[in-house]
N, C-alpha and C positions, 0 to 999 in steps of 0.2 A: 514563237515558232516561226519557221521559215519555210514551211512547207512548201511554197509558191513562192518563188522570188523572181522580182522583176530584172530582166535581161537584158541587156542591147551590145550592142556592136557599134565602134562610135570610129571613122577616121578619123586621125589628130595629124595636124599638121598640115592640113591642105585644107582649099576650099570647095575640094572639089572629091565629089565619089567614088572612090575604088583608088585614090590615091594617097599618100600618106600612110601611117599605120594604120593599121586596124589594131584597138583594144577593146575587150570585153569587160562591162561597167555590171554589175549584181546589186541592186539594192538590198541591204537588209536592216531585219526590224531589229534585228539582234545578233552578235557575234555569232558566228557557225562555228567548228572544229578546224584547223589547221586541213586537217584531214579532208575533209569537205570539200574546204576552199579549193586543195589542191586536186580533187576529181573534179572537181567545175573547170576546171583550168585546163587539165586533158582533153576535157571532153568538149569544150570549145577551140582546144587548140589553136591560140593566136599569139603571140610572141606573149603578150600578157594581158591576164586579167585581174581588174581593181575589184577589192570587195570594200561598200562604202556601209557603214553602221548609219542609218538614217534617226534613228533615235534621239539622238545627242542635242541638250538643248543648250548646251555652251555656245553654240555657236564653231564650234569645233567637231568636227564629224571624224571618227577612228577609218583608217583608209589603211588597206593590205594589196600585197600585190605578188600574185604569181604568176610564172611562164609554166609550159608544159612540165618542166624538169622541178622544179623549185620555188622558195622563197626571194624574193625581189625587195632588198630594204626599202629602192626608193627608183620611180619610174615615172618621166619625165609626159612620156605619150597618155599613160593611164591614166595619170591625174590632170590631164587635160581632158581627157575622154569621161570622165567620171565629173570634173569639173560643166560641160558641157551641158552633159544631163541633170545636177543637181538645178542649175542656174534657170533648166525648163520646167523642173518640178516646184521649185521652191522660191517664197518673195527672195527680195533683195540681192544686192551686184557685188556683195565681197562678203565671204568666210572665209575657212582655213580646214583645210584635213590635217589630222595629225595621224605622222607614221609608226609601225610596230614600233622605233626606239624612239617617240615622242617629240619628232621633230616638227614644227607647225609650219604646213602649206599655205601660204595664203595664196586667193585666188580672185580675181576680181573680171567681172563682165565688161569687157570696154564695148559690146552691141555686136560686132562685124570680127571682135575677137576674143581671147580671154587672156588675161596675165597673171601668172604665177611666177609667186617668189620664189627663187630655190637657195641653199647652199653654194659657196662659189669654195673649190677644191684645190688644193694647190699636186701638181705633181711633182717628183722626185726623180733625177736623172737613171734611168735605170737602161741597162743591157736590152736588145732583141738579138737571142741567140741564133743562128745561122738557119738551123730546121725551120725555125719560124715564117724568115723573110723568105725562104726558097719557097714554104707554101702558098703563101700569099702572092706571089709571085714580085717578090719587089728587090732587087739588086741593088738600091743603095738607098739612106736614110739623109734624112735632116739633123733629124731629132728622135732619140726616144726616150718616155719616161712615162713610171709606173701613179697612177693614183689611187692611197692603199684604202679607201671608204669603198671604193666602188670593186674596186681589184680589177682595175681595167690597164692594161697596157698601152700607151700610144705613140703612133708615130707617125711623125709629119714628111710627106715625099715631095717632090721637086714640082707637080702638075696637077691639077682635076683631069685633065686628060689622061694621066696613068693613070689615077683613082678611078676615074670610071673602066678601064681596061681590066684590072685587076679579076679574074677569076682565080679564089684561090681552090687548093685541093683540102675538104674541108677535113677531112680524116685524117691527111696526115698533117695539118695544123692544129687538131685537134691533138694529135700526139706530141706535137713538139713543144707544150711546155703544161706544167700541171699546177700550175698555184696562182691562174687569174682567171677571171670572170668572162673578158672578151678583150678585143684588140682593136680601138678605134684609128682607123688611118686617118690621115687629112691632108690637105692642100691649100697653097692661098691661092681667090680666083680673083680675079678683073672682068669678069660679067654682069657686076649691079649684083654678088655676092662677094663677101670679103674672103670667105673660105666654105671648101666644101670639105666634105666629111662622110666615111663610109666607118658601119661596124659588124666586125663580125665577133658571134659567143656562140660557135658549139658548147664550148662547156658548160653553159649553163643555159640555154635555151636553144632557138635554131640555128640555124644556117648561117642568115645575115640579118637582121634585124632594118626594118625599109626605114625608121626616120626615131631618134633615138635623143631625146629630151635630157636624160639623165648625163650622158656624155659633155653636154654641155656645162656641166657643173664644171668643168676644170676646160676645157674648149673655151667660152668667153674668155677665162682670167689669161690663157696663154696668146690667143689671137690678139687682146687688146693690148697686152704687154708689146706685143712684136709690131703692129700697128700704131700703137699710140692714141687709141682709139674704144670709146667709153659703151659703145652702141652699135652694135657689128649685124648684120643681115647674113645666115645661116644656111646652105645649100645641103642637103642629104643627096649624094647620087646614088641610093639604091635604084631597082630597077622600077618603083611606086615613085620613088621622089618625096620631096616634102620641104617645108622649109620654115623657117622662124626669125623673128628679133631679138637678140638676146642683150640684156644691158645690166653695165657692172653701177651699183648704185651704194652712197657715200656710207649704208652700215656694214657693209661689209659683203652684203649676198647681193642675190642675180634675180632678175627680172625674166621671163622669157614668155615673148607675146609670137601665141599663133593661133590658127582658125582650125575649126572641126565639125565633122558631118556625119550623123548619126543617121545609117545605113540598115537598123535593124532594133526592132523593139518586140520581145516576147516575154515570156515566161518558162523559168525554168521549177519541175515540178517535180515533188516525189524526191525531195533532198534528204528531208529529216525524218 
């Protein structure tokens, strides 16, 4: 039973309070309903929240993840945020969550921060049709190309300084295209970051999402291609900020080392 499930609110990606994301971590004794998960997720309303099975004595803990709208294969913020909290509840500095389609997280405690393994994505050159970039407000492109795991669109612009300018009109970017997930821009910087990176998914959660882990699954491989560069330092210019390590390592996947601050711990009650 889950009648009483333990709650928190955890920023990922900073090391500091009220910046970074916020995601919402649920412990439970036992899988809940789909259904469930997804009024929890309402009703905290934060870009997402991880549901973590604490049961599991593999050593592998079952790890879900929804935004207000939906189901979330795989979220970079939340399983650091979930990561955080298992690491205060529970011995030892390295497990792994595995996701609805059985992909294993591994996560390990480096003290001052945590590093999770991810998937490293390749993307596919693909179109940004004109309604798109007018919404965004962006008149000319580098680069664009789709990554079909995530269903993210991306495209690299000429500055962090237009990145951070960017207001887009989210309604009518929202209508100008119907078969992806969200549209991460990016730039390369010379600030002691190699590149920064903004995301925005009306269509399947808010507005703009403040510091976005998952994007990085195809962000490393493309940065360090154009860089020549194995270990890249990561900038979100949402208006929270946030940032990361991210490192491409010899089997194939991605590393990505950041810090996180757990801003709220209750009880959520009267589920089941």
């Amino acid at each position: 039973m889950n009648s009483r499930i333990p709650t928190f609110i955890v920023d990922s990606f900073t090391g500091q309070p009220f910046k970074g994301n916020p995601a919402g971590v649920c412990l439970l004794e036992s899988a809940i309903s789909a259904d469930h998960m997804q009024r929890i997720a309402q009703e905290l309303n934060l870009s997402e929240t991880a549901f973590v099975v604490t049961s599991s004595r593999t050593g592998s803990y079952p790890i879900r993840y929804f935004s207000p709208k939906m189901e979330i294969p795989l979220c970079g913020h939340a399983t650091l945020a979930s990561a955080k909290i298992m690491f205060e509840q529970l011995p030892g500095q390295r497990f792994a969550f595995v996701n609805a389609d059985g992909l294993q997280l591994s996560v390990t405690n480096l003290g001052d921060s945590i590093e999770m393994e991810f998937p490293v994505y390749d993307l596919e050159a693909a179109p940004a049709n004109a309604d798109l970039l007018n919404a965004l407000g962006i008149p000319s492109i580098v680069y664009s190309g789709f990554e079909a795991n995530t269903k993210i669109l991306m495209l690299e612009i000429d500055s962090p300084e237009q990145l951070r300018r960017l207001a887009p009109d989210f309604v009518e970017l929202k209508a100008s295209h119907q078969s992806i997930h969200g549209v991460c821009v990016t730039a390369q910087s010379n600030d002691g970051f190699d590149f920064h990176s903004r995301y925005f998914w009306p269509w399947s959660g808010g507005e703009e999402d403040p510091v976005t882990g998952g994007t990085h699954t195809f962000l490393a491989k493309y940065w360090s291609q154009k860089l020549g560069k194995p270990i890249l330092r990561s900038f979100q210019s949402s208006a929270r900020t946030g940032q990361m390590e991210v490192e491409l390592i010899p089997n194939g996947n991605l590393l990505i080392r950041g810090q996180a601050c757990v801003v709220f711990e209750g009880m959520m009650r009267g589920i089941i």
